[in-house]
N, C-alpha and C positions, 0 to 999 in steps of 0.2 A: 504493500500500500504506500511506499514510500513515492513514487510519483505521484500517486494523487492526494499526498496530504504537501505535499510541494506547492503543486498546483492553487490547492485552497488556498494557503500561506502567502503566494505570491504577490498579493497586491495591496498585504498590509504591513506596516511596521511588524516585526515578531511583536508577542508579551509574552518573554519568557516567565512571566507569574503565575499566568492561566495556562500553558503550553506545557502539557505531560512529559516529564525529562529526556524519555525514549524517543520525542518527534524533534527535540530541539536539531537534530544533524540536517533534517530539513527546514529550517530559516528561509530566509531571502535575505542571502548573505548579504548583497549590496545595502541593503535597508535597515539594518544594523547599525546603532550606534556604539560609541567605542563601549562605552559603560555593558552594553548587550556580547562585545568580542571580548572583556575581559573575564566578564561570565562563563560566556560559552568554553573559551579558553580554560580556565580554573577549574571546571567542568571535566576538561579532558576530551573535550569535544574537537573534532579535524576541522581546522579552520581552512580551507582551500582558499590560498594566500592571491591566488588569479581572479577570486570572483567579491573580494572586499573592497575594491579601491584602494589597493596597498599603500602605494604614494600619495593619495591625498590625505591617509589617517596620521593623526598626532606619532609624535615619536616615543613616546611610552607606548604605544598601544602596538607603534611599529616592534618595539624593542619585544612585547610578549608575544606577538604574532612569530617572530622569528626564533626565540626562544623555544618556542612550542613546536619551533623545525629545523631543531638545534642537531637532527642524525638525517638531515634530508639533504645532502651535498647539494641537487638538481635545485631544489628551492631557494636555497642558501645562494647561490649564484646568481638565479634570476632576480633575486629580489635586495638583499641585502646591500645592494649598487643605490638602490628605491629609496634606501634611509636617509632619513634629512640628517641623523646626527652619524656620529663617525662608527667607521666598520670593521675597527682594527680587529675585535675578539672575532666576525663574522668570516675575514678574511683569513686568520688562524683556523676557526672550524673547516674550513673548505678545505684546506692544505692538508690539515689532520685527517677529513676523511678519504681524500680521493686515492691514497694508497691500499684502504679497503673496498674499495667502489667496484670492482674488477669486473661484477656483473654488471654492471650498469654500461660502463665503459665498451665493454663486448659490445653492448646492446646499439651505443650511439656509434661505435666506429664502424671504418671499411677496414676491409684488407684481406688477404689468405690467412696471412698465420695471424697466431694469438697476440702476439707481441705486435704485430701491424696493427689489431682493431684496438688493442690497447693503448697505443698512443695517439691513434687516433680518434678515438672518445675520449683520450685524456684535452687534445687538443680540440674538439669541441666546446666542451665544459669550458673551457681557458677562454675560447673565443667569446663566449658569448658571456663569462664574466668579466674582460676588457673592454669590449664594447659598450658592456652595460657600466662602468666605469667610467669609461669616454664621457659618455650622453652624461652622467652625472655631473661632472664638472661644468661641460659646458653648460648644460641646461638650468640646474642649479647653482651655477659657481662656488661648486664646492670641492674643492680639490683636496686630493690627499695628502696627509698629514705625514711629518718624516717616519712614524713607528708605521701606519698602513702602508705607505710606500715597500719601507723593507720587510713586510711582512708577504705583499703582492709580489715582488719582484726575487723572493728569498723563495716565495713557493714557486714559480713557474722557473726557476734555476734548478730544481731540483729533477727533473727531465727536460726534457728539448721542444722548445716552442717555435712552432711551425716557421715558415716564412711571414707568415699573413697577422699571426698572432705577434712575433718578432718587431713586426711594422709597426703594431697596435704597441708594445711597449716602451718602444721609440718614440712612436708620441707623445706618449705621458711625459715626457722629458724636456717635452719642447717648451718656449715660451708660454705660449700661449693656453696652455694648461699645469701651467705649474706654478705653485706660490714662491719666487724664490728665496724665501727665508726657512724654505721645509726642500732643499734639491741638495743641500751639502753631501750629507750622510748617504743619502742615494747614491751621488756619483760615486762615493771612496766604494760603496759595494759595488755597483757594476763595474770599475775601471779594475779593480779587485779578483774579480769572479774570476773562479776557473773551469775556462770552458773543454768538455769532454767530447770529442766530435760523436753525433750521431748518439749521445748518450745523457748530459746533461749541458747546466750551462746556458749561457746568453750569445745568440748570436750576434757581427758583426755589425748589424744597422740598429741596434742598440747602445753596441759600445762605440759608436760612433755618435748618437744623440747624446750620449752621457759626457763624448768629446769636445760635443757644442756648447754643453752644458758647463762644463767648466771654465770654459772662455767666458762666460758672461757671470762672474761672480768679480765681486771685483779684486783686485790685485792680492790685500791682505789675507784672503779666505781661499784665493786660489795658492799662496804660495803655503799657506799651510794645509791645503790639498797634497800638494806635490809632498811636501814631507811624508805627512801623514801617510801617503802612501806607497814609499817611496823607504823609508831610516826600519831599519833592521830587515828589511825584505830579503829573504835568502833564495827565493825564486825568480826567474828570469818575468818580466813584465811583457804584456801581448804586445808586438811588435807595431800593432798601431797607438798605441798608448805612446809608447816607447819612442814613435815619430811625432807624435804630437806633441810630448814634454822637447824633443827635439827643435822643436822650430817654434818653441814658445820663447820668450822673454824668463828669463830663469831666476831666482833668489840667486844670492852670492852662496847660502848655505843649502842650495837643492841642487846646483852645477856638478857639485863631486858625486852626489847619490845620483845621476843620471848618466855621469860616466861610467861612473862604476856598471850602471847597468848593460851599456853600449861594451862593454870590456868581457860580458857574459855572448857576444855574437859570433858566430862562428863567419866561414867565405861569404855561407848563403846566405847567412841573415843580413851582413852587411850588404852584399846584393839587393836584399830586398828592400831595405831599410832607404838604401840610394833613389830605389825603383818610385819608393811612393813620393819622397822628396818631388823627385822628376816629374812625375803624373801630377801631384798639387799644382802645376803651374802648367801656363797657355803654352802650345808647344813656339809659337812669337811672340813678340812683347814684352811688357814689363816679368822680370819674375818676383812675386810676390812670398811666395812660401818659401823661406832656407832656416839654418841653422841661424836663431840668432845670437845665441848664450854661447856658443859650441861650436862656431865658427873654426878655429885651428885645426880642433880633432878632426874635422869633414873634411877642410879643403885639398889636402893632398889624397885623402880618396876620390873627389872630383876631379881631383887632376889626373892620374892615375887612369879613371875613366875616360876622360877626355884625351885623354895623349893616346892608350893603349889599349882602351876600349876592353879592360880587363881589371874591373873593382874586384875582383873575387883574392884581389892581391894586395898584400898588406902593404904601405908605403913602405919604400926604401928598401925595399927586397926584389 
């Protein structure tokens, strides 16, 4: 009988005072007020978060609706973007659960084998909680905060995010959607990250917006950028990182910790290292992009190039 006490129901506010406890799951959910969803809610009752007007309810009410789909990854994604107030613990819940989600994931990806529809129902999910992100900021202007930042970008590092989703978190980086007094901490972890091919990690047109990103911080906050990421580092830094500190304007105390880095290069990386130099600039005209801290160390490997057409050799050898 539950469609036709639906039916009856539909065209009045509920009164869950007179309404026998057993027909409350049949409401008109939309015609519920919040006082009616904390009820129902505390009840124990399935609030289906698609047919309340999620986004236009109060933020407490938002907070128990979400609460009450607090093991529901699929919900948690759609909606918790929806929240007027911040979604740091929502964004933790999602990361927590998508490593048990295995069925679900099956369910949303393609592919032959297991491991194919597995990431790619992982990279669904992902998609469609960055976009729902995006729209958040823009539409609400409400951008995320430096703990959701590394909480979003700390869970999608934890496997390989597509191309497409890769774009989406490049975005988030850019100007025009970001507070820049909440972008510090973000960039030290993406410029940071360690990428695993085909396994985990941030792809390059991320750590590339995160490279733009530190260009526009101003001079005092970028050079203790570069320290900070930079002073006890016993690992080689990504080699576009590694050209970028290159052809930046450098602290007197960040010059040695960037050498030291370049002194970690072997033939080919200094090859490469040359290669992107070269490509940053018109192949005529003015060149704009060079070393400008680190000028000495370069120039006889350009020379080197340009006489012998063979950088893969150390000067003076």
């Amino acid at each position: 009988h539950t469609a036709q006490v639906r039916q009856v129901l539909a065209s009045t506010p509920p009164d869950l005072g007179a309404l026998p406890r057993k027909w409350w799951h049949c409401v008109p959910w939309g015609r519920c007020t919040e006082a009616d969803l904390a009820q129902l809610v505390g009840a124990g009752v399935e609030v289906p978060l698609s047919e309340v007007g999620f986004a236009a309810r109060g933020w407490p009410t938002q907070q128990l609706l979400l609460e009450a789909h607090a093991d529901d990854v699929a919900a948690l994604v759609e909606f918790a973007p929806q929240a007027e107030g911040p979604i740091g613990v929502y964004l933790q819940r999602v990361f927590e659960l998508l490593p048990a989600s295995d069925s679900l994931l099956r369910k949303l990806g393609d592919g032959v084998e297991d491991e194919e529809r597995l990431q790619s129902g992982w990279n669904q999910l992902l998609h469609t909680l960055l976009a729902k992100i995006k729209l958040r900021i823009r539409e609400q202007g409400n951008p995320l905060h430096s703990e959701e930042q590394l909480l979003l970008f700390g869970g999608c590092a934890t496997r390989l995010a597509d191309p497409s989703n890769s774009t989406l978190l490049a975005d988030l980086m850019e100007a025009k959607l970001v507070d820049p007094s909440h972008i510090f901490e973000l960039i030290k972890f993406v410029l940071g990250c360690k990428y695993v091919p085909n396994q985990s990690g941030l792809l390059h047109v991320v750590r590339d917006s995160a490279l733009r990103a530190m260009m526009r911080l101003d001079k005092g906050e970028r050079d203790e950028l570069h320290r900070t990421l930079l002073q006890g580092r016993e690992s080689a830094l990504p080699l576009q990182v590694l050209f970028s500190l290159a052809v930046t304007e450098l602290d007197a105390s960040v010059q040695p910790l960037v050498v030291r880095q370049t002194e970690r290069l072997d033939a080919d990386g200094w090859l490469e290292l040359l290669s992107l130099v070269k490509d940053a600039n018109p192949v005529s005209g003015k060149v704009h992009t060079f070393p400008r801290s680190l000028g000495p160390l370069f120039a006889e490997r350009f020379l080197a190039r340009y006489l012998r057409d063979d950088p893969t050799l150390p000067p003076r050898h």
